[in-house]
Structure formats: C-alpha cells, structure tokens
N, C-alpha and C positions, 0 to 999 in steps of 0.2 A: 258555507263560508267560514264557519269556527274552524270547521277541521282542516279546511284550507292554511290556515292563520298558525294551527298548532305544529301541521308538516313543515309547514315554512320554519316556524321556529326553531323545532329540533334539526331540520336540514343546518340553518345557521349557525346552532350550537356546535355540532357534530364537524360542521366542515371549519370554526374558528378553530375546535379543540384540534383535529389532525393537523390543520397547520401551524399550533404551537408544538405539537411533536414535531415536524419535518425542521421547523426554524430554531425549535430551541437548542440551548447548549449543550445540551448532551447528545445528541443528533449530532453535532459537528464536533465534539470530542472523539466519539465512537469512528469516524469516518477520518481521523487525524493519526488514529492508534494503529492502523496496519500490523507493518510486522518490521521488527529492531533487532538487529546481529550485532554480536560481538565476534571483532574479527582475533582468530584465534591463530593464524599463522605467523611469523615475524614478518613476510609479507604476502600482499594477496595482491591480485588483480580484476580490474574492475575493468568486462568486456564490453565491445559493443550487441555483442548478439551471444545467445547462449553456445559455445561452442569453444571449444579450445581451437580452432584457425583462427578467430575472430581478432580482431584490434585488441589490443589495452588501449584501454584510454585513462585509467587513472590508476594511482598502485594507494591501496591501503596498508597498515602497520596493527601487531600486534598491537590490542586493547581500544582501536576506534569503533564506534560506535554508527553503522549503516543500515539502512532500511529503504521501506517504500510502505506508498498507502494500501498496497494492497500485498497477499502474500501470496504471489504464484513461483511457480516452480518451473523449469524447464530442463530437458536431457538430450545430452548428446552422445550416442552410442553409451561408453559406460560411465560416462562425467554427466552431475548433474547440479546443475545452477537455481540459485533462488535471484529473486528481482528485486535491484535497491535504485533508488535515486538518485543520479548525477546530472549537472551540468555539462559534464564532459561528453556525454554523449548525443548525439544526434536529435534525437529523441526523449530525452530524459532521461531514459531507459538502461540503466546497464546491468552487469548479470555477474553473480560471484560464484564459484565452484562451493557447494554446499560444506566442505571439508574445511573450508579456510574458516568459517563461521560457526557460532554457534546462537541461536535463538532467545532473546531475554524475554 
C-alpha cells in the first residue's frame, strides 16, 4: 500500500511538473518566434500559393517586416518561396519568393 501511495505521488509530481512546461510562458514564447523577414526588394509580392502563376494578393515594400509561426519553404521549378502570414489570403497562408527577403 506504501509503494502504491509513493507511485501515486511521483506520478502527480512528474505529470503537474510537464504540464507547467507545456503551459508555461516560455512554451508559448518559443511557439510565437517562427521565422521574421525583412523584405528587401522596393517591392515584393505576397502569393497565394507558392508559384509564380499564383494570384498576388498583397504587395509588400522595402524594409516591412513579414513572417509566420512556423518556417517552411516551398519551390517552384527554379523560384523558391518561404511562408508568412496574411489575411489576404484564403488560408492564411501566403508565400514570398526567397530573393525579395531576407531572415532576421
């Protein structure tokens, strides 16, 4: 019955303490920091889908400041796009030609 009582405990502790990792602030800092461009063209274009046929849906300006939570990349034949966050888009989702940015 002791040892029961001691499992129990350390279960308690161990699963209060991972859930002060997942909920604490630095958990939701790390998960906010993604990845942030500086756009370095006078102007850029913000696609709907990686590809240069794709829509603009927004146009950015030398020295704005774009991202998204997370950092992926995508290629089309020989152009290739990183992923920032818009409203203008469908989905959120829009996609800048790597060239026009540069990574802070």
């Amino acid at each position: 019955m002791r040892m029961m009582r001691l499992t129990t405990a350390v279960l308690a502790t161990a699963f209060g303490f991972a859930g002060a990792l997942v909920t604490g602030p630095t958990a939701g800092a790390a998960a906010q920091a993604g990845c942030q461009y500086k756009v370095v063209w006078p102007t850029a274009g913000v696609y709907e889908n990686p590809s240069p046929n794709s829509v603009v849906v927004k146009t950015k300006y030398a020295g704005d400041i774009v991202g998204a939570s997370t950092c992926e990349g995508a290629s089309y034949n020989e152009y290739s796009y990183v992923l920032v966050a818009t409203d203008a888009a469908a989905d959120g989702r829009g996609w800048m030609r790597v060239g026009a940015v540069v990574q802070l």
